[in-house]
N, C-alpha and C positions, 0 to 999 in steps of 0.2 A: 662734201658730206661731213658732219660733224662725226667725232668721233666717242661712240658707249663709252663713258665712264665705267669703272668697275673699280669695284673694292679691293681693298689688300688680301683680304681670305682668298678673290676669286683670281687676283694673280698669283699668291702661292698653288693656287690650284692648278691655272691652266700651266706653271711651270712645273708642277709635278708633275704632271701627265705627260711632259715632254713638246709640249705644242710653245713654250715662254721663250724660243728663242729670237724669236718675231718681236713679244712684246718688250723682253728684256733689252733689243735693242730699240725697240721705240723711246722706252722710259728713261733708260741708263745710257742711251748715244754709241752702244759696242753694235760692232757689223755683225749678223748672222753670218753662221760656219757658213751657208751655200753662196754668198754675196762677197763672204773674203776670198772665194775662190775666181771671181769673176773679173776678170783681165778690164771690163769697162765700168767698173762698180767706181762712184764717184769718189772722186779725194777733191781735199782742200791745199794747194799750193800756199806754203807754211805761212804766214803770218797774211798773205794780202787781203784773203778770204775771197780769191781764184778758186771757184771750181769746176773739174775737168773728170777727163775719164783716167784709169791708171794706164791706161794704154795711148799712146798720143803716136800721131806721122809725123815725121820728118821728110818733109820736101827734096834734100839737100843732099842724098846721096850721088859720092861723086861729086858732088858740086864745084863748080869753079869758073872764073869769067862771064857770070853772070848766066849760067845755065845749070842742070842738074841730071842725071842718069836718064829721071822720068820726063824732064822738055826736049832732052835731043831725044828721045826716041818715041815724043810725038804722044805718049800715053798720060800725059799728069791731071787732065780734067779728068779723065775715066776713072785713074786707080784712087784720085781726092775725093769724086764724089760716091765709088764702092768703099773707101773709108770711111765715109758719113752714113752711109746704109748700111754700114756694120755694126754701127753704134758710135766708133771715133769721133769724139768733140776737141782734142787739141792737134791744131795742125802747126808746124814746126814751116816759119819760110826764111829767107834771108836777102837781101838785095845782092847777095853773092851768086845766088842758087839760081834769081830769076821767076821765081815762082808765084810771085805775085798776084798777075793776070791770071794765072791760070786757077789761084787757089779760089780769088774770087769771081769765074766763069762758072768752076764747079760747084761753089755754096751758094749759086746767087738761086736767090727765091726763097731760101731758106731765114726764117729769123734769126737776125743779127745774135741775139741773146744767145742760143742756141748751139754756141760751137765758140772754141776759143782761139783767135790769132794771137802768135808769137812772133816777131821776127828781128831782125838783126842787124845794125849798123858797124860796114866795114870798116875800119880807121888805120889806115897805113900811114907811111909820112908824105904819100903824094897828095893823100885825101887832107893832110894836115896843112899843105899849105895849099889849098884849094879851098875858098871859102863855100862854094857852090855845094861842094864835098863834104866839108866839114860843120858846115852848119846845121845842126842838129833840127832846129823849126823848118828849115826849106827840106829838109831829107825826108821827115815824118809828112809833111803835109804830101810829099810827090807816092810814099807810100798809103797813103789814105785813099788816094786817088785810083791808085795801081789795085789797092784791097776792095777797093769801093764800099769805104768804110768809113762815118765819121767819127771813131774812135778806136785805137790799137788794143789788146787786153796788155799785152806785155811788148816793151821795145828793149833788146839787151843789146850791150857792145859786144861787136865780133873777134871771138879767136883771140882773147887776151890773153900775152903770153910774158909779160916784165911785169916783177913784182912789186914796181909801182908805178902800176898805171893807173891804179883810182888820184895817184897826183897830176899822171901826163895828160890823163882826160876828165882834166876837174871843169873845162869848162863846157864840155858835152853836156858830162853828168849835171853838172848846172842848169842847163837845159833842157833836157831829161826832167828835171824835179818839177819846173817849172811849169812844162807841159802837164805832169801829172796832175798838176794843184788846178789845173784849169781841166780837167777831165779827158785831155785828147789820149792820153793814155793810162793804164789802169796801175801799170808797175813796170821797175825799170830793174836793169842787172846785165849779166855778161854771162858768153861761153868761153871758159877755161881752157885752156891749151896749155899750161905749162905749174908744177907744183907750186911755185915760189907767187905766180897769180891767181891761184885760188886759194894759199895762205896771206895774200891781200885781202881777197872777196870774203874771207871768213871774218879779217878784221876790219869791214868797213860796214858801216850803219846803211848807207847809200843802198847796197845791195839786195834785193828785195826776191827775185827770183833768178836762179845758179844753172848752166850746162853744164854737167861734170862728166867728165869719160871714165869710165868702169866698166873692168869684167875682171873675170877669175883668172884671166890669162894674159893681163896685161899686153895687151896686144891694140896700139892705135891708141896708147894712154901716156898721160904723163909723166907717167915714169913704166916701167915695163916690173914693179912689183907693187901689188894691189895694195898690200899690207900698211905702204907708206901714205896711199891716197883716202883708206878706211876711215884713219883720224880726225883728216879734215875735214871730208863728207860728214864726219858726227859731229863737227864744228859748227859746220856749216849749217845743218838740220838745227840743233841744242840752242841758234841764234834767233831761230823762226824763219831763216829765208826758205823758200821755194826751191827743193831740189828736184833739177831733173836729168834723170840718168840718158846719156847720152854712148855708144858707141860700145852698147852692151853685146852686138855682134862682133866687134873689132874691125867696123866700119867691112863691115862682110869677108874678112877674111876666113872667118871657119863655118860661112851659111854654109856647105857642104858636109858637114859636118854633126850632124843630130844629137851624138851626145853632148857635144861641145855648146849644143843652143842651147840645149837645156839645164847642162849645167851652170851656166854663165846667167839663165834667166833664174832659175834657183839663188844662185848666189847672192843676185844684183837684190831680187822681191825681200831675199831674207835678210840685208842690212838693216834695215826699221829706220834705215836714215834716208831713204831715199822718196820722192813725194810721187813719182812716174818716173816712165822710163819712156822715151821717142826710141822706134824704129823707122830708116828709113825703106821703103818697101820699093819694089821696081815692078812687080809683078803682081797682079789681083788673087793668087792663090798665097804667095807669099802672108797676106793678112789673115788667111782664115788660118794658114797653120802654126802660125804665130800666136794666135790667139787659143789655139787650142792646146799649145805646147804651155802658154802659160798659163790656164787652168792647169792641168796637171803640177806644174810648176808651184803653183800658189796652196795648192790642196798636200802637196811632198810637207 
């Protein structure tokens, strides 16, 4: 449908009247006050021109040995495709988690365009001298497969924790680039696990989209005070990468805890450095009151 043109007089009007914050942000690119309040209201993941919900799943709660909280207990097609019925367009996977098959059981039928995969390549020193392992084109192609996808949105390295690893994994990252230029994947980057490599990730060009762990209670981060990790995260944002907040529960240590969700989703929303934030969910109520605690959240 094409859209009435109208004159300057009749937008000073209809924003007098109080009705312009529609068009103001049609014209001007600003989010109406009711749409900044909305936990699935679109963002762009900083410079790739990735875009997603502000609310994104992570697969990978618990994760470890190639499984996650929700594959051992049998529920991760259910609660991925009640994530997708909720609105949820970024789903968080990793070949550590296992989640794979499952994420792509739950989206199948669904248009590809339509929802955004993330996921994650582990790199230990077994995997280093394992070329099966380590080589970056046969890992992604067995993940395409697994996703049933013939293209990744985002592939990052896992759990990097020495702060120079953009040296130790110059020749992933190599391959990483290379897939990128050829379209199998949309953008490449890493989840942080320690300060000293996410003051690499903040100084390396390579890195496109970031997992960083934050909350207000330093709890499951790296370092156990916020204060030290704010700086970098504004680094990191101020370079165009793709931030996304990660372990804004403390990897569930205080879900029992109500004040403590809301104040840590207060905290994480109100950085202005942050692009989403992944929760990981176990439970299909867990997502609706997550979602409702950050409306509130987002309107504070």
């Amino acid at each position: 449908m094409n859209k009435k043109k109208i004159t300057r007089r009749e937008f000073v009007s209809y924003a007098a009247a109080g009705t312009g914050t529609l068009l103001i942000g049609d014209f001007m690119g600003y989010t109406p006050i009711a749409e900044q309040a909305n936990p699935l209201r679109q963002i762009t993941l900083g410079k790739t021109g990735i875009k997603t919900t502000l609310l994104g799943m992570g697969t990978g709660y618990n994760g470890y040995n190639n499984s996650s909280s929700i594959t051992r207990s049998g529920i991760a097609e259910k609660i991925i495709k009640y994530a997708y019925d909720k609105g949820i367009r970024f789903f968080d996977c990793a070949d550590n988690y296992g989640t794979h098959t499952y994420t792509a059981k739950a989206l199948k039928g669904i248009p590809r365009e339509n929802y955004i995969i993330n996921t994650k390549i582990m790199l230990n020193q077994k995997a280093l001298s394992d070329p099966k392992i380590s080589n970056a084109n046969l890992i992604i192609d067995r993940f395409r497969k697994e996703l049933n996808t013939d293209y990744i949105d985002i592939v990052q390295l896992h759990l990097m924790t020495s702060g120079s690893w953009t040296d130790e994994y110059k020749r992933q990252m190599d391959t990483l680039d290379s897939l990128k230029a050829k379209g199998i994947i949309r953008a490449h980057g890493a989840s942080i696990h320690s300060l000293p490599a996410m003051e690499a990730a903040a100084a390396s060009p390579w890195v496109d989209v970031i997992h960083v762990r934050i909350n207000p209670f330093g709890a499951s981060m790296d370092t156990p005070k916020p204060e030290a990790v704010t700086p970098v995260i504004e680094k990191l944002h101020k370079s165009g990468k793709g931030v996304i907040a990660m372990k804004v529960f403390g990897s569930g240590s205080f879900k029992n805890e109500p004040e403590k969700l809301d104040e840590s989703l207060k905290f994480v929303l109100g950085l202005g450095t942050v692009d989403m934030i992944i929760i990981g969910f176990e439970q299909l109520e867990q997502i609706d009151n997550c979602m409702e605690r950050m409306k509130k959240a987002l309107k504070s």
